[in-house]
Backbone as CSV, one residue per row, in Angstrom:
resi,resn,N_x,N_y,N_z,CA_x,CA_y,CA_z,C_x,C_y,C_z
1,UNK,0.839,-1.181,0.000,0.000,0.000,0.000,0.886,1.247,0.000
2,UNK,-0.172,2.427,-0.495,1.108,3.648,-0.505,0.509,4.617,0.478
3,UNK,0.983,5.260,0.871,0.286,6.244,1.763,-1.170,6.819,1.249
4,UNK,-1.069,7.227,-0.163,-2.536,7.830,-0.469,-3.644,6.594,-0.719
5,UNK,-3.117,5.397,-0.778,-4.228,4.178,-0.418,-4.317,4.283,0.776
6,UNK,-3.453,4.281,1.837,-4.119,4.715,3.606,-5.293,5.380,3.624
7,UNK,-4.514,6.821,2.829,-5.446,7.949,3.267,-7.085,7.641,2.745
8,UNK,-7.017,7.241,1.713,-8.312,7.012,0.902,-8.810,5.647,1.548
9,UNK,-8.284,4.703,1.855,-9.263,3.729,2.781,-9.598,4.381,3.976
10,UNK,-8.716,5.219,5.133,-9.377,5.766,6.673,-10.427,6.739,6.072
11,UNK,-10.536,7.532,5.072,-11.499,8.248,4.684,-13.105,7.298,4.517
12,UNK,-12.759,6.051,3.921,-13.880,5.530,3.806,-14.500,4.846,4.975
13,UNK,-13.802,4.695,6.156,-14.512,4.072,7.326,-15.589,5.152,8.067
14,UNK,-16.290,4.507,8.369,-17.383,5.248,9.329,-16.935,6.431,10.078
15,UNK,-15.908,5.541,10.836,-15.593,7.604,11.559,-14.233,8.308,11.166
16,UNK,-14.473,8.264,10.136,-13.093,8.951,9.550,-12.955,10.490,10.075
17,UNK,-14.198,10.801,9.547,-14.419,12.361,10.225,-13.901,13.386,11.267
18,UNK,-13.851,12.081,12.352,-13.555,12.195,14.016,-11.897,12.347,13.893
19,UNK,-11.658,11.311,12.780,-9.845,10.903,13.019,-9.720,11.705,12.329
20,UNK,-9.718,12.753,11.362,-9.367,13.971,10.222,-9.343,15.079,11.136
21,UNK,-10.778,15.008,11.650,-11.032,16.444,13.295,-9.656,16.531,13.905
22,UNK,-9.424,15.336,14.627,-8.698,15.200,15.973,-7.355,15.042,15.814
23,UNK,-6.795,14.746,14.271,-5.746,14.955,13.642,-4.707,16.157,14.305
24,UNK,-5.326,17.199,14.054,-5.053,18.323,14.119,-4.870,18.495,15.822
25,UNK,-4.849,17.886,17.193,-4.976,17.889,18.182,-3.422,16.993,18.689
26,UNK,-2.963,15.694,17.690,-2.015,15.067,17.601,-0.700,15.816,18.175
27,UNK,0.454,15.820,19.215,1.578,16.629,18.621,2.652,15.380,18.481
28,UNK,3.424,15.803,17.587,4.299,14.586,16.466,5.536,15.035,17.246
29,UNK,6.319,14.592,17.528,8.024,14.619,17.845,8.637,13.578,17.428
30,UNK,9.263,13.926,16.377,9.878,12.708,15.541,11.185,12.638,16.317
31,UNK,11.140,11.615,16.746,12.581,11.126,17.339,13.638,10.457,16.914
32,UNK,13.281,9.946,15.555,14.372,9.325,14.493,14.098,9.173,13.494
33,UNK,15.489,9.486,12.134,15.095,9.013,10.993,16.039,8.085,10.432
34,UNK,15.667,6.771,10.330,17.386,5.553,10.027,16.617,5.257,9.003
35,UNK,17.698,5.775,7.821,17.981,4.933,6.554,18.674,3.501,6.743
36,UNK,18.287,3.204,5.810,18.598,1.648,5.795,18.618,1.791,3.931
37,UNK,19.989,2.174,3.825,21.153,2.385,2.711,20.683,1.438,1.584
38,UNK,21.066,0.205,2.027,21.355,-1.088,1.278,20.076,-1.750,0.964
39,UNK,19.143,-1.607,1.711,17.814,-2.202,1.294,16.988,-0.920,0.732
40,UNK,17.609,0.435,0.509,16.317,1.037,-0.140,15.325,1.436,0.607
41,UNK,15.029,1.393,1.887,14.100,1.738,2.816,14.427,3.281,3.673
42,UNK,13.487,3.504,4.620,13.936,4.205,5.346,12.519,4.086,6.824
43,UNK,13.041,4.520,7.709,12.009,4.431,8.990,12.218,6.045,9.598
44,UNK,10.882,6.366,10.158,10.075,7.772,10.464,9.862,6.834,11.734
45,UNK,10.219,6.698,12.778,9.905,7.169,14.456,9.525,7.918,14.953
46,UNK,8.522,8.108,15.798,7.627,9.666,16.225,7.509,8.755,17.597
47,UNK,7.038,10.156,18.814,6.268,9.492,19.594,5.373,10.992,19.520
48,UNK,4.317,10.224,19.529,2.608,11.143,19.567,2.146,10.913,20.586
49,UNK,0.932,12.158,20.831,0.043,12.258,21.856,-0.991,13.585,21.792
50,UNK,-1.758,13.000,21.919,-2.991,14.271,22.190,-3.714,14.523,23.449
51,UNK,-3.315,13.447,24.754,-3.832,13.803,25.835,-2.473,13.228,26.560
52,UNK,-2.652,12.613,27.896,-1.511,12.453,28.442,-0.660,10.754,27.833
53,UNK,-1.870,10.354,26.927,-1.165,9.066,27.102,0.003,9.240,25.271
54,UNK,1.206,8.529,25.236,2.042,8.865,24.340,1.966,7.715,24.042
55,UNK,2.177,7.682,22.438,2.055,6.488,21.507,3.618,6.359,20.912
56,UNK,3.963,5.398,20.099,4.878,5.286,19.148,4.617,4.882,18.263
57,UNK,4.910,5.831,16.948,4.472,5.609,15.897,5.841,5.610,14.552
58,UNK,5.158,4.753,13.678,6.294,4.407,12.750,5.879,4.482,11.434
59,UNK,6.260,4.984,10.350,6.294,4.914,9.382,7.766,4.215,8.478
60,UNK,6.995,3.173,8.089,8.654,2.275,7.147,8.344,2.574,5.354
61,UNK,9.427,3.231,5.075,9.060,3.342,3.149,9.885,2.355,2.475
62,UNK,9.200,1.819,1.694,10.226,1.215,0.651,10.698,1.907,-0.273
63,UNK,11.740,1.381,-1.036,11.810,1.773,-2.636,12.504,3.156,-2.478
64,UNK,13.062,3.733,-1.489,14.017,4.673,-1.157,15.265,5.072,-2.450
65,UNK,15.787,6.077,-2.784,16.973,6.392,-3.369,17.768,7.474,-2.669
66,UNK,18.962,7.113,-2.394,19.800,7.880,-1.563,20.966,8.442,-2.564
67,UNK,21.730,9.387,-1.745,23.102,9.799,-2.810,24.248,10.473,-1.388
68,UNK,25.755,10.565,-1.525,26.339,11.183,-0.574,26.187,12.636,-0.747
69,UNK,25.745,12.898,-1.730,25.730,15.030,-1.653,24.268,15.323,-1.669
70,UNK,23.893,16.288,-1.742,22.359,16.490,-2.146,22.447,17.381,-3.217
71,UNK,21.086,16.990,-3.700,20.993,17.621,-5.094,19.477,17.498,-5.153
72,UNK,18.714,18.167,-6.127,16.963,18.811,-6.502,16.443,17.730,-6.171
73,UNK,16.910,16.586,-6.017,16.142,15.089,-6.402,15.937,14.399,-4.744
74,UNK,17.469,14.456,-3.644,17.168,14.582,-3.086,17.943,15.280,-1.917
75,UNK,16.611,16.466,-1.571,16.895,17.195,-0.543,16.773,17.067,0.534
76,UNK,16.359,15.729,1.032,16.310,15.496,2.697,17.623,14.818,3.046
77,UNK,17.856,15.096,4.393,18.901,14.383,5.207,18.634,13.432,5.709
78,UNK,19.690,12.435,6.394,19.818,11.271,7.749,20.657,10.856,7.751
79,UNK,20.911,10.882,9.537,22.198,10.027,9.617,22.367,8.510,9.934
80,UNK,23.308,7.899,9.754,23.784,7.065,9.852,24.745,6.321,10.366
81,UNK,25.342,6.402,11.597,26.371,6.409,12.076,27.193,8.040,12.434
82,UNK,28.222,8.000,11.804,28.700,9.141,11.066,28.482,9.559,9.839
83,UNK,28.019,8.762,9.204,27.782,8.932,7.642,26.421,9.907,7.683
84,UNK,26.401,10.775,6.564,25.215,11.552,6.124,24.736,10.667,5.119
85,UNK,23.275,10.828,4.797,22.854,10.618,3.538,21.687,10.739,3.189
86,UNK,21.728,11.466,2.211,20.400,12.275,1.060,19.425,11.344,0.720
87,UNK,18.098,11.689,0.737,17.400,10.544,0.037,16.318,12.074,-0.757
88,UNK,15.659,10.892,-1.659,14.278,11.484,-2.015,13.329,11.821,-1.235
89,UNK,12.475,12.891,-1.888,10.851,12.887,-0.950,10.077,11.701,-1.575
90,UNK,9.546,11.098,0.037,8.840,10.429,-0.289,7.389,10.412,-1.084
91,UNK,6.860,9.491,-2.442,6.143,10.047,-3.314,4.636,9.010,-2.826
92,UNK,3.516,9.795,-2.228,2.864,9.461,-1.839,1.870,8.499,-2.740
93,UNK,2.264,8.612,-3.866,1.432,7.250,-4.624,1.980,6.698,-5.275
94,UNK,3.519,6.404,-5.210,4.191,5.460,-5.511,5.002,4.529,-4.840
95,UNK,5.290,5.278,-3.705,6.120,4.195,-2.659,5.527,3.306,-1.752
96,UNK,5.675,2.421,-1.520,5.562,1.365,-0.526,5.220,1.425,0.883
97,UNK,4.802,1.179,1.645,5.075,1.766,3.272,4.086,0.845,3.907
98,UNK,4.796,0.694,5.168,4.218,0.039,6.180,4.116,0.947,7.721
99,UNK,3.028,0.826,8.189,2.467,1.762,9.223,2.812,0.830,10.958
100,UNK,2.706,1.566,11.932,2.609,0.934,13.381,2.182,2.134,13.928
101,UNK,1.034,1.911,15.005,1.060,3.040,16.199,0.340,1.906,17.808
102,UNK,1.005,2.373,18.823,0.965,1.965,19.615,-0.313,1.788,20.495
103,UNK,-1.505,2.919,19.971,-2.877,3.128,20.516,-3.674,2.334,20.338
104,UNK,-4.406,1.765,20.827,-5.312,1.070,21.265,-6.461,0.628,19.913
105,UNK,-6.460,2.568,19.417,-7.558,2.632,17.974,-6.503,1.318,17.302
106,UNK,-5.609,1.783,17.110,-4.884,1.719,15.491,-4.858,-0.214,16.048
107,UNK,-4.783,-0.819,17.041,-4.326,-2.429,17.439,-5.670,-3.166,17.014
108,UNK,-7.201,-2.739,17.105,-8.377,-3.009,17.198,-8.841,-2.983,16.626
109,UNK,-8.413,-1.462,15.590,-9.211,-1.479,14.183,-8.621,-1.944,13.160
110,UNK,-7.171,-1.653,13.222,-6.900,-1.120,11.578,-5.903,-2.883,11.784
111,UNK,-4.760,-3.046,12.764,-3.480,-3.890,12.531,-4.146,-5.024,11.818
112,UNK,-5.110,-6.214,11.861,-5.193,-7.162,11.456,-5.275,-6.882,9.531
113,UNK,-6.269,-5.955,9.625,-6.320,-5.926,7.830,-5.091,-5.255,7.284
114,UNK,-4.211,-4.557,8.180,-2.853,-3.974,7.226,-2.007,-5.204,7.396
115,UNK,-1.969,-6.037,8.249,-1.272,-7.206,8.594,-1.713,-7.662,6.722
116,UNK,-3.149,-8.041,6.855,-3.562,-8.822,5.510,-2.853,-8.699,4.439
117,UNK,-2.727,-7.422,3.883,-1.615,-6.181,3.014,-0.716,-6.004,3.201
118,UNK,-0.016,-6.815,4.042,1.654,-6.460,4.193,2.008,-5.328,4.498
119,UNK,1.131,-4.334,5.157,1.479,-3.547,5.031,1.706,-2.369,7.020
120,UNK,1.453,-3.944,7.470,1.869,-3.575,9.325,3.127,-3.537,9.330
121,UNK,4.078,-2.375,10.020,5.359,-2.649,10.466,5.431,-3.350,11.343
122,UNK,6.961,-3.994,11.790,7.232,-4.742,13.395,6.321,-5.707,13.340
123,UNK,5.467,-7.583,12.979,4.550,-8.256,13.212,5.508,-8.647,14.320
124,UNK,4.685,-8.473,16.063,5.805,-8.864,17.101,5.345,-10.694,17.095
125,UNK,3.774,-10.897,16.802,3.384,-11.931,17.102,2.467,-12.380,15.976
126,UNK,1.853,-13.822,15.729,1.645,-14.263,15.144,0.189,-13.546,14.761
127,UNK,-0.294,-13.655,13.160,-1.341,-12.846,13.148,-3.000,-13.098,13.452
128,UNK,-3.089,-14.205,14.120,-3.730,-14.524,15.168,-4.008,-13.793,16.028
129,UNK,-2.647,-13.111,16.729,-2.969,-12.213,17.731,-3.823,-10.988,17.374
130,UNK,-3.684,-10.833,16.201,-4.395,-9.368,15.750,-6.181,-9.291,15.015
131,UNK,-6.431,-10.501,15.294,-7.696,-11.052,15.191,-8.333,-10.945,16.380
132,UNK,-9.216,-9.830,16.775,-9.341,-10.087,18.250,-11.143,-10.309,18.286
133,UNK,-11.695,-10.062,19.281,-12.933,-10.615,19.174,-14.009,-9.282,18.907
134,UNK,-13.389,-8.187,19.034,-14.349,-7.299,19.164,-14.045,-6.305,17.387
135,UNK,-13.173,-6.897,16.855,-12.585,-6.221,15.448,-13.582,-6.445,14.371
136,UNK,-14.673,-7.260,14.380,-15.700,-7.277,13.289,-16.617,-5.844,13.811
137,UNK,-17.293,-5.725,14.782,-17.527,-4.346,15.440,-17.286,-3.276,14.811
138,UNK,-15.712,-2.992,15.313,-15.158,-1.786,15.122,-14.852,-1.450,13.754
139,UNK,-14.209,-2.733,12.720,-13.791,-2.470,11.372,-14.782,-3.223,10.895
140,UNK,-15.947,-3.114,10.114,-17.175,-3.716,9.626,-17.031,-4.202,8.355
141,UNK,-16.332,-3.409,7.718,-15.810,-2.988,6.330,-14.460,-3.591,5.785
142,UNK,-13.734,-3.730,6.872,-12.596,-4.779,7.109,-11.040,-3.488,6.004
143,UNK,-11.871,-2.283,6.865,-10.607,-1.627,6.186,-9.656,-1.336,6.358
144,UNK,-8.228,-1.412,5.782,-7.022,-1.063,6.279,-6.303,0.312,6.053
145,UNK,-7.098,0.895,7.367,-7.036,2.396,7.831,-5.636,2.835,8.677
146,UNK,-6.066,4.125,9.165,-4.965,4.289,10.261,-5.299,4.851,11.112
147,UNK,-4.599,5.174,12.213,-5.547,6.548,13.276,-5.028,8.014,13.481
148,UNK,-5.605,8.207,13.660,-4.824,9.651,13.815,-3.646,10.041,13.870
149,UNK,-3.000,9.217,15.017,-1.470,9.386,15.141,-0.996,9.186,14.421
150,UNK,-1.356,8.119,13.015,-0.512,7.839,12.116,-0.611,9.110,11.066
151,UNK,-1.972,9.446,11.223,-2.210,10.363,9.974,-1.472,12.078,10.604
152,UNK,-0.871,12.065,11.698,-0.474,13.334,11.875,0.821,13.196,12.192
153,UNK,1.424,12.115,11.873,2.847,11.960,11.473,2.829,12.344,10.025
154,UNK,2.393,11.461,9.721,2.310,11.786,7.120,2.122,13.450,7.653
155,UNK,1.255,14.162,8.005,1.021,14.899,7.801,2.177,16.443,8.057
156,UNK,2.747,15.667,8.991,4.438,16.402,9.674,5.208,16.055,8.828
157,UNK,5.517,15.152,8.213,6.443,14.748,7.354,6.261,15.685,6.149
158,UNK,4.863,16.056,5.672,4.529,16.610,4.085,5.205,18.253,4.542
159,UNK,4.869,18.491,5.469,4.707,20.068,5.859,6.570,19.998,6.118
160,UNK,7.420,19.161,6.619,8.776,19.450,6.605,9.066,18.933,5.272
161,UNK,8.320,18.060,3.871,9.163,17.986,3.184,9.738,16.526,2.893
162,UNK,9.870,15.816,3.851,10.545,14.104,3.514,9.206,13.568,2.829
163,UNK,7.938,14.017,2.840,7.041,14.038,1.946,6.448,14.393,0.500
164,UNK,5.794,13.715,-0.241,5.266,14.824,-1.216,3.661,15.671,-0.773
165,UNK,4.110,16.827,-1.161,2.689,17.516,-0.636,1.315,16.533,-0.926
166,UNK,0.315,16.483,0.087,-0.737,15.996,0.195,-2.100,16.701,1.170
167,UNK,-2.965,16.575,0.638,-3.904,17.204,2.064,-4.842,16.283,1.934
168,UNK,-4.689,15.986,3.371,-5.381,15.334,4.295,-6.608,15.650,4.826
C-alpha cells in the first residue's frame, strides 16, 4: 500500500471524520530518521500524543533512493552512524510503506487488515494475535485504515518535506 491508499481507505470508514477532526490535536516529535542504505528503505519514528497518554508511531518506506551530496532530487537528510545521507521525498502514490502506532484505535481497528496487506510494520506476534474478538464491530468494512497518530505523522512529514505535498 502507498500512503494515499491509507489515506483514501481511513477516509472511507465510518468515523473517519472524528480521526481527520482530531488529527489536528495530535503533537508529532519525531525522534528518528534511520535509513537503511542497502535495502532502499527508510524508517520515520515519532512518539505522539494528544492527551496524556504517548504512543509510538512508525512509518517504514520502501523503494528509497539515496546519494552522498544532495541535489533537486534529493533534498532530505539522515544520519547514519557518522555517515550523512540524502534521500528522495517520499512520493505518496508510488512508494511502498508500512504503518505501526501503539494506541489502542490503530491495534483493534486497523493492525489485522494492514497485517492482511503487508502492510503492518514490526509483526511482534503471530497474526492470530491481531484477530481479536471485538474487530468485526469496530472495522465492519474490514478496512485497512490508520488513526490519527498515524495520519499526523504523514502529515508532519509533508509540511517538513521528507514528503510529497498531500492534504489530508
Amino acid at each position: 500500500m502507498t500512503i494515499i491508499d491509507l489515506i483514501k481507505n481511513t477516509k472511507k470508514f465510518d468515523k473517519a471524520k472524528d480521526r481527520f477532526s482530531k488529527m489536528s490535536s495530535v503533537h508529532v516529535n519525531i525522534k528518528k530518521v534511520t535509513p537503511m542504505v542497502g535495502t532502499k528503505t527508510i524508517l520515520f519514528s515519532a512518539d505522539t500524543w494528544a492527551t496524556k497518554n504517548h504512543y509510538k508511531t512508525y512509518l517504514f518506506v520502501k523503494g528509497i533512493d539515496y546519494v552522498d551530496k544532495p541535489d533537486i532530487e534529493h533534498p532530505n537528510s539522515a544520519k547514519l552512524g557518522s555517515d550523512k545521507y540524502y534521500f528522495e521525498q517520499v512520493r505518496v502514490k508510488d512508494h511502498k510503506i508500512q504503518v505501526r502506532c501503539d494506541c489502542r484505535d490503530f491495534h483493534w481497528t486497523f493492525s489485522y487488515y494492514l497485517w492482511k496487506k503487508k502492510s503492518l510494520y514490526q509483526i511482534k506476534k503471530g497474526a492470530e494475535a491481531y484477530r481479536t474478538k471485538g474487530l468485526w464491530e469496530r472495522n465492519p468494512k474490514h478496512i485497512p485504515g490508520v488513526c490519527k497518530h498515524v495520519l499526523a505523522l504523514i502529515d508532519r512529514l509533508a509540511r517538513q518535506g521528507a514528503i510529497t505535498k498531500i492534504s489530508i
